[in-house]
N, C-alpha and C positions, 0 to 999 in steps of 0.2 A: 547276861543270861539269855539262854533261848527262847523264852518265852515273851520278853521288848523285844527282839529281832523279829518274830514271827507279830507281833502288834504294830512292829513301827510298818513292817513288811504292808501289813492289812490295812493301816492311815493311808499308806502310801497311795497304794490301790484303789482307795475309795476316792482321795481326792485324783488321780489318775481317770478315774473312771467318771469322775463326776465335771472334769474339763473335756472330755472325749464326747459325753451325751450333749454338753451344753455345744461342741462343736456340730453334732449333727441335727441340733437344731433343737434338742428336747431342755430346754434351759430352766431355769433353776430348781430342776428336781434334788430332792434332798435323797441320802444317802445314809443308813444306819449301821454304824458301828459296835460291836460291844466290846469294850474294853474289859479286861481285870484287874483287878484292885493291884498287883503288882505293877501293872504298866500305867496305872493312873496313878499311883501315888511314888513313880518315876520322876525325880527332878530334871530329869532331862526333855519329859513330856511336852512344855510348854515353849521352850525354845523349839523342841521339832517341829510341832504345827503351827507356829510361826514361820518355820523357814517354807512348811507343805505350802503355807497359803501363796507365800510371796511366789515360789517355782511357778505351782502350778495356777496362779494369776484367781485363788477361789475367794467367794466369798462363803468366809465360817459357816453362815448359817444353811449350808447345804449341805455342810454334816453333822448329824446327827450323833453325838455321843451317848452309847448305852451303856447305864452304870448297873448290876444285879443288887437288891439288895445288901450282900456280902460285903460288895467292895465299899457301898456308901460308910458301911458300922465297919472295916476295917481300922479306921483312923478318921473318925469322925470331923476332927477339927482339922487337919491335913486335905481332906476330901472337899470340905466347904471351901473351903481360902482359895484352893485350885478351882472348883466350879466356877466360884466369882469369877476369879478371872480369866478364863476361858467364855464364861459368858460373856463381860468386857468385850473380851476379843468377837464375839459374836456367834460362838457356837449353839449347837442346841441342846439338851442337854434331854433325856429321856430315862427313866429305872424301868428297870424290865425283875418280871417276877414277884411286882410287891407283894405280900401276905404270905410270903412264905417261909415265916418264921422270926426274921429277924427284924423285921417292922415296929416304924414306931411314928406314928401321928405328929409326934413333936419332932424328928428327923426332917420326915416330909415338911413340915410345914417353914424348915430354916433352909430348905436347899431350893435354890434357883429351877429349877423342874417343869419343861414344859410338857410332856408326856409322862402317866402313868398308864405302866402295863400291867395290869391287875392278873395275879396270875390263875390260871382255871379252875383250880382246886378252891381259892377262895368265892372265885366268881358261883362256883355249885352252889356255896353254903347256904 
């Protein structure tokens, strides 16, 4: 599917971009991705960014993975099991967009999350 080509494309690049800054001296800045619920609930996923770390010599927690609400309640129990262990592995993990809509307190409160991004519309209310 074109749409993991253009995701795997975008991991790539982050961790590409994120051994290049740590090369010119600007070291462990982190790097935010957002992913879609198709490319995250990709079983191919978790092998790739094992092979990204090993290449590009990173450590996980300089990238940020953004999940949107949508993708988290796609596959609830598929989404958690991957989070784990991708956090295992050391990444970081962030939802972008909460309150918009598809929110749910007991979600949040079972997924590994270190960043909420509250989204504007709620933040007015």
């Amino acid at each position: 599917m074109k749409i993991q080509k253009i995701g795997c494309w975008g991991l790539k690049k982050a961790f590409e971009i994120s051994q290049q800054l740590d090369n010119l001296g600007f070291k462990h800045l982190k790097i935010a991705v957002n992913l879609s619920a198709s490319q995250f609930l990709d079983p191919d996923l978790l092998p790739f960014l094992r092979e990204q770390i090993k290449v590009f010599n990173r450590d996980p927690s300089q990238i940020e993975l953004e999940l949107t609400e949508r993708t988290v309640v796609a596959d609830i129990e598929q989404t958690l099991d991957t989070m784990r262990q991708l956090k295992k592995m050391g990444f970081i993990f962030s939802t972008d967009d909460f309150g918009t809509g598809y929110s749910s307190l007991a979600y949040l409160k079972q997924m590994p999350v270190d960043i909420i991004k509250i989204d504007k519309v709620l933040s007015q209310v």
